[in-house]
N, C-alpha and C positions, 0 to 999 in steps of 0.2 A: 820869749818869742812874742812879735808883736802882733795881735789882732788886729781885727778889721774896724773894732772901734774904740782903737787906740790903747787897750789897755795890754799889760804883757802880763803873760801867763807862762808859766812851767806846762812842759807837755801833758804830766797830770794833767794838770787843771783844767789844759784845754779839753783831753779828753775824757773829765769828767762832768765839766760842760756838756759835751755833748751826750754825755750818758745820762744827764739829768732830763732831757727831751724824747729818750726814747719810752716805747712803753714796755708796760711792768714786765712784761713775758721776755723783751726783748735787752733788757738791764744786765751791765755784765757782771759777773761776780768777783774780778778779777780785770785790774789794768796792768799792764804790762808796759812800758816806755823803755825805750834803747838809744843812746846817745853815741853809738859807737866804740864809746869805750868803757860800758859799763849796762847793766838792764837791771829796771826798776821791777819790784812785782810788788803790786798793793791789790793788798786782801780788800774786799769793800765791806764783807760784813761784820769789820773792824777799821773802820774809815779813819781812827785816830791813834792809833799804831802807825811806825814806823816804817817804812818800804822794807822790804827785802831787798838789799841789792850787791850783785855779782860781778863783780868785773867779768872782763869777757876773758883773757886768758884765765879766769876761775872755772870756765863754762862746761869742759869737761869735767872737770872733778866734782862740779855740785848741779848736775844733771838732775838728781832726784830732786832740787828747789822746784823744777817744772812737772813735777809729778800730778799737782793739782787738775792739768789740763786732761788726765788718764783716769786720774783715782776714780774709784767705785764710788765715792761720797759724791762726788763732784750729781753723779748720774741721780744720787737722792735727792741732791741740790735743785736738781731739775723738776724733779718730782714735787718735793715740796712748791718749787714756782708755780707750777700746774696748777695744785692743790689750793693754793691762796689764791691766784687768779680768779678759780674757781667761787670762791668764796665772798670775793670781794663782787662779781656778778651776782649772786645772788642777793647776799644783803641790800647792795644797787639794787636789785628789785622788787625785795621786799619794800624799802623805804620809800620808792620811788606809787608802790601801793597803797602803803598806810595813809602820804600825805594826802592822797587824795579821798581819806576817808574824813579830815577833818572837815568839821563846819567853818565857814569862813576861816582859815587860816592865816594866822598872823607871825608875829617873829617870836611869842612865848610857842607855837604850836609847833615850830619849827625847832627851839631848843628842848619842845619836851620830845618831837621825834627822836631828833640825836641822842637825849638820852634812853629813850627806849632801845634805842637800836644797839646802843651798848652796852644794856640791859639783856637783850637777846642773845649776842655776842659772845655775852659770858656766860649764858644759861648754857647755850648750844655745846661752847668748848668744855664749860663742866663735867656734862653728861658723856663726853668722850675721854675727857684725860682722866677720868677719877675723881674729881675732883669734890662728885656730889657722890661719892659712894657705892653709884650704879650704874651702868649702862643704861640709853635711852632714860634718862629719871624722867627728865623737863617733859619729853616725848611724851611719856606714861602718864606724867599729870594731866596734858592736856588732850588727851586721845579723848577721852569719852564726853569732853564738854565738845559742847555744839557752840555754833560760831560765834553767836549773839549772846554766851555769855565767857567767853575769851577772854574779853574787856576783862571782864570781874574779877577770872580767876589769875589774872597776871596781879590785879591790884594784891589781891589777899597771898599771891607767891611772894610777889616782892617786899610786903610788909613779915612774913614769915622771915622770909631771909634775912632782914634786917633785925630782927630780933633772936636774942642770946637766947638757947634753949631753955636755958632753969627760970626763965619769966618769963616764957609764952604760955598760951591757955593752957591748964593742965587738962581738958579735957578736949583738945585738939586732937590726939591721935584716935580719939574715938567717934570722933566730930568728919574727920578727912585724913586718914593714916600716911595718905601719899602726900600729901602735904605736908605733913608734922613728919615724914621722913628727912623732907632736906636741910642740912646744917644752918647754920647759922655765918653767915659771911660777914666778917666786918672790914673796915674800911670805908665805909660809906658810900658805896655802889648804890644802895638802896633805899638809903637813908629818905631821898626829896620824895614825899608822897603827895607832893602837888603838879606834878608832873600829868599832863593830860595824855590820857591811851586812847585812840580811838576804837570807833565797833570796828572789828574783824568779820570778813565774808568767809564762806565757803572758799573761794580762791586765794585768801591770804592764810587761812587757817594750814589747807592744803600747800602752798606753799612752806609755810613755818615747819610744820608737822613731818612732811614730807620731804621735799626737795633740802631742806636745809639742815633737816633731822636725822631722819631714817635711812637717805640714799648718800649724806655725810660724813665723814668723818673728819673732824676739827683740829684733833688733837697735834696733828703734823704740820698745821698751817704756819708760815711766817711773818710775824706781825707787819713788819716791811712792806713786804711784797702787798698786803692785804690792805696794809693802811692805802697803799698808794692806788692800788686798783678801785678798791671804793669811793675813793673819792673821784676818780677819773670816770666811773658810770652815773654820776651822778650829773647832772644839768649845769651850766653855770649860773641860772637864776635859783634854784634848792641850794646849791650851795652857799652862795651868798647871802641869801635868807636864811639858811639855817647855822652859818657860821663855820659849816664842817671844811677843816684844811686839815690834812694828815700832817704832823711833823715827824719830818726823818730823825732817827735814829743817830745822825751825826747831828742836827740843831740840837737833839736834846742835851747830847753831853756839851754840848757849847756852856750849856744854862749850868747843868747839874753838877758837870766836874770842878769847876771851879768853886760853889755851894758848899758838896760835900763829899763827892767823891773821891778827889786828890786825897782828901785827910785822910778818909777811910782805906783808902789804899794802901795810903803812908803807915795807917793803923796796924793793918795785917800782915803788911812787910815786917814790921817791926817784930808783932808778936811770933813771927815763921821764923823767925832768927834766934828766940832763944830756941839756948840749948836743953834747957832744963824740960821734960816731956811734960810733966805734971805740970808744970807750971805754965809752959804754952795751949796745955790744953783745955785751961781754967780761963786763962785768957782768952 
């Protein structure tokens, strides 16, 4: 089909063009295209799979392929967008407060927000999915510090976190137990301790604590949805200055599958196919 400036597109394309402009709450989950003699259905939160598609004398018999538009998931689906929505306004206004804590900020102050922020990010969803062991943990650590020294006790969480249990202070859990509670993360999340935190107020503390914490729950969010809401509350000059563009979920596999994913695929196919149990289960 030809466009209006000049390039031709598949009615996907087109109307996934036009889904790329709307916003997050408003994103379908689902395209549908009908050529008359046949209906496309593509999943999006599987952008590189193959369309479902039904000729139209099939359309009786495989009614249930349109199930999605009914299903009870579908209504989670919703829920979760809610939920990231939600989330991606917040952190927007978290971040949208911190910067204005720095002194003269510059373009390092602006990559150490970003990484703060997804420093936070991870704190928050941890203490919801399990993932630190307890409910509210991060919440807990930081409840009884007062605001002005918030600063401090992120620096000494995040270097905890970065450190393997059996070579941190052996006198840390008698030192600060809530502290020497939380595991040891690796992958290097935590790793840059040059990273500049600014002072925390009473209003960002209660924000974090609060609003992002306690009246929260993380663990349901869709990274998708949230990438792309945050970065849309945020200004166009923070962003630019601080670097932050969410990438979708379809650019990443652009990069990655071809890397290492294809192989890996190719890997598990392979091994799913012997016969032998012991032996496919070692592999």
């Amino acid at each position: 089909m030809l466009q209006s400036d000049g390039a031709m597109r598949t009615p996907y394309e087109q109307a996934r063009n036009y889904a790329q402009w709307m916003i997050p709450n408003e994103t379908p989950l689902w395209i549908v295209t009908c050529n008359f003699r046949s209906f496309e259905i593509h999943d999006m939160n599987k952008p590189n799979e193959l369309p479902i598609i039904i000729l139209l004398e099939e359309v009786r018999d495989k009614l249930t392929l349109f199930d999605f538009m009914f299903r009870k998931d579908v209504k989670e689906l919703s829920r979760e967008m809610e939920i990231s929505v939600k989330a991606g306004e917040i952190v927007g206004i978290l971040y949208e407060k911190l910067i204005a804590q720095y002194k003269d900020p510059d373009q390092q102050s602006f990559k150490s927000l970003n990484a703060l922020c997804v420093r936070l990010v991870f704190c928050l969803y941890a203490e919801d999915a399990g993932i630190f062991g307890s409910h509210m943990m991060f919440h807990d650590y930081l409840k009884e510090v007062p605001a002005n020294g918030i600063r401090k006790a992120l620096v000494e969480l995040f270097k905890t976190l970065d450190t393997p249990i059996e070579i941190r202070d052996k006198y840390l859990a008698e030192d600060n137990p809530k502290l020497a509670a939380f595991p040891y993360v690796n992958g290097g999340l935590f790793a840059d301790e040059t990273i500049e935190i600014p002072p925390f107020t009473e209003e960002i503390k209660s924000l974090l604590l609060n609003k992002a914490s306690a009246d929260f729950d993380w663990s349901d969010i869709s990274p998708t949805i949230f990438g792309a809401v945050f970065e849309s509350t945020l200004n166009p000059e923070t962003r630019r200055n601080g670097g932050m563009h969410y990438t979708s979920i379809e650019n990443i596999h652009k990069v990655i599958d071809p890397l290492f994913m294809n192989e890996l695929r190719n890997e598990l196919d392979e091994i799913k196919a012997i016969t032998v149990e012991r032996t496919r289960k070692a592999r």
